[in-house]
N, C-alpha and C positions, 0 to 999 in steps of 0.2 A: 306306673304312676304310684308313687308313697301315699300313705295316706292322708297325710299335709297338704299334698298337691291335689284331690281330691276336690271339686266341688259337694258343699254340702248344704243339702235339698230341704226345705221344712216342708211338710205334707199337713195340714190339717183334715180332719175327720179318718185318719190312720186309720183306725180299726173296723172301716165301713168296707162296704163291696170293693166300691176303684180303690178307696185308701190303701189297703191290702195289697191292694194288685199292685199298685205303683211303689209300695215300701219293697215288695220282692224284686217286681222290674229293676228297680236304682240300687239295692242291696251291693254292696261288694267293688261297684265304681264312685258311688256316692256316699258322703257320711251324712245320716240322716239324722233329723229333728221327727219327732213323730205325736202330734199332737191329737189328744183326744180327752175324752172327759172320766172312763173309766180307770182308773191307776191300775187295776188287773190284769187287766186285756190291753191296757199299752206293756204294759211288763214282759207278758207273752210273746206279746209282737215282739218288742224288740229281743229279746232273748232269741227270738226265729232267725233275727235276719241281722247281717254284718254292719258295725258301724251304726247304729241307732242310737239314739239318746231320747226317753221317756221327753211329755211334755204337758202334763196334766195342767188341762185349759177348760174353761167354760167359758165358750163363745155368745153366751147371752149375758158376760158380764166386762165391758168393754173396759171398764177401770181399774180394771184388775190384769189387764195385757203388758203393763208398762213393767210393772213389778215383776212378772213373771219373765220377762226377756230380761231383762236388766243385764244378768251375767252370761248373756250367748254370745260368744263369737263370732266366727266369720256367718257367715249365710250368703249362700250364692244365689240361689233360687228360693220363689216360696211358691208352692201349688197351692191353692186356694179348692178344695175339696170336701169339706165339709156343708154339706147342706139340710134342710129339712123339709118335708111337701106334707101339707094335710088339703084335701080334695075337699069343694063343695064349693056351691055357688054364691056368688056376692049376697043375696038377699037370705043369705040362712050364717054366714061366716060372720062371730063377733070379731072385735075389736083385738082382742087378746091373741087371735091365731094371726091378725098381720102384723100384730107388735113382734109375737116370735118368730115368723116366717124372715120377716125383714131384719131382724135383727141378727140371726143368725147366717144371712145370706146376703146379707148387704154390708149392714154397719161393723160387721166382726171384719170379713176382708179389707172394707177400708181402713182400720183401724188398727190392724195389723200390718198392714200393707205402709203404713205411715212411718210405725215405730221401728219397722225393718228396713224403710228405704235405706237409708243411711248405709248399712249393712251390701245392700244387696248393688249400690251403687259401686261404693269400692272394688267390688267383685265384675264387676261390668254383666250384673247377674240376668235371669228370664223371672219375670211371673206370670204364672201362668193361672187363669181362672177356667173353675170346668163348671160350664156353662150346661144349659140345655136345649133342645129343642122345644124347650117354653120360651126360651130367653129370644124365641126370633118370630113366634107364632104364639097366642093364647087363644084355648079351647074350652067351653066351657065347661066350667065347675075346676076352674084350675088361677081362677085371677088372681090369687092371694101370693102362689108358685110363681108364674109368670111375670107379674108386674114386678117379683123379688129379681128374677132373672136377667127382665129387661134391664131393670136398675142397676146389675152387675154389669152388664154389655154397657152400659153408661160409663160404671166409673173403668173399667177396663179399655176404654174408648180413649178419654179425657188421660190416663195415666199412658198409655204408649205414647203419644203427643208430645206430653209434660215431659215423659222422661229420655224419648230417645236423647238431646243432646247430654245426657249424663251416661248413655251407651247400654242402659235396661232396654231390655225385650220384652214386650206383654203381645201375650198371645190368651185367645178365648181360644176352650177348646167347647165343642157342644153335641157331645153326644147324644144317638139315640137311644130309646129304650133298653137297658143294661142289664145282665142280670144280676139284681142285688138285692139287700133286704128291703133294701127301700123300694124297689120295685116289686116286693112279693104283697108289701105292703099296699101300694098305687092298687094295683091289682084286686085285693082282697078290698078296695073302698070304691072299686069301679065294677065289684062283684062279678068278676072275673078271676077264671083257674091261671094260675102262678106256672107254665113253665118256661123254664130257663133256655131250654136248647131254641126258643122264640126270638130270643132277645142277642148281643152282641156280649160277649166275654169280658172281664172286667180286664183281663190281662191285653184284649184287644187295645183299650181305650188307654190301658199305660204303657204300650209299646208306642200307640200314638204321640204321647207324652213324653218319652222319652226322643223321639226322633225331634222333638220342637226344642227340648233342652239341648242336642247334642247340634242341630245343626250348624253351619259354618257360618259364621260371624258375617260374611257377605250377603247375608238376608235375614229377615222377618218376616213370620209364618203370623197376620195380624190373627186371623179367624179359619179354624181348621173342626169340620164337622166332619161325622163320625156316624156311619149308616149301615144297619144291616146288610150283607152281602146279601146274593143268590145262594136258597136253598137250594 
């Protein structure tokens, strides 16, 4: 396969735990878009891995997506990967943490998800949202996460519907507990010890993701969760 002939992947929140994982997984068969908010640590990334193109984004500022894609080309895929959690119960959580929670985890995917269809239909492409095991269960001191989650299982519901007669695949993916910084974080606000070898590999959850982009056009993978094995 040329590199032409290549699908190519946009990843949001690239330089996080999965993002990472899925830039290396897709490296080399995929030409990747790699979107994040630090210009340093995208640099790195993509300097790591084959095929990348920086994508310096601030998903809490939705009016500013249009301009930014303006000159991408193809786009076959977009993994929806970027997300935020801050813990704590509805009677103690302002206003301010569901404005960001949601914005960042809701209204940034659909909004992206808009400016790209276009793109991603020509390519007869998958989006893929990575979900969680909030997005199907809320527990408390988690409603600000979850309600953001559910609302992604929403428009991710409402868009595979919409778009199959355009030949887009949307697949939820919903992993369990991962080990990432986000979860060293969850961890450290649930005051609880951080280890990893507890939780599910990030390279796990992007081999997963990679089996949903690659499979054969003869089906659609709607909703694919993702659980710790036996230790």
């Amino acid at each position: 396969m040329t590199a032409s002939e290549r699908p190519v992947t946009l990843i949001t929140g690239a330089t996080g735990g999965i993002g990472m994982a899925l830039a290396r997984e897709l490296s080399g068969t995929h030409d990747l878009i790699l979107q994040g908010r630090d210009p340093e640590r995208l640099a790195a990334l993509c300097a790591e891995v084959e095929g990348a193109t920086p994508l310096p984004l601030d998903l809490t500022r939705p009016e500013t997506f249009g301009a930014a894609l303006a000159d991408l080309g193809r786009v076959t895929n977009i993994i929806h990967n970027a997300g935020v959690v801050e813990l704590g119960a509805v009677s103690e959580q302002e206003h301010a943490v569901w404005t960001h929670t949601l914005a960042v985890n809701v209204v940034a995917p659909a909004e992206l998800t808009r400016l790209l269809l276009p793109h991603v239909r020509a390519e007869r492409g998958t989006v893929v949202f990575i979900n969680s095991g909030a997005g199907l269960r809320a527990n408390p001191g988690w409603a600000s996460y979850a309600a953001s989650k559910f609302a992604l299982k929403a428009l991710a519901d409402a868009l595979r519907d919409e778009e199959a007669p355009h030949g887009v695949r949307v697949t939820t993916v919903y992993p369990g507990r991962t080990a990432t910084p986000m979860q060293r974080k969850v961890r450290t606000q649930e005051g609880a010890e951080y280890d990893p070898g507890e939780f599910i590999d990030p390279a796990t959850v992007a081999a997963t993701v990679r089996f949903v982009l690659e499979a054969p056009r003869d089906a659609t993978l709607p909703d694919v969760s993702v659980r710790p094995g036996p230790r």
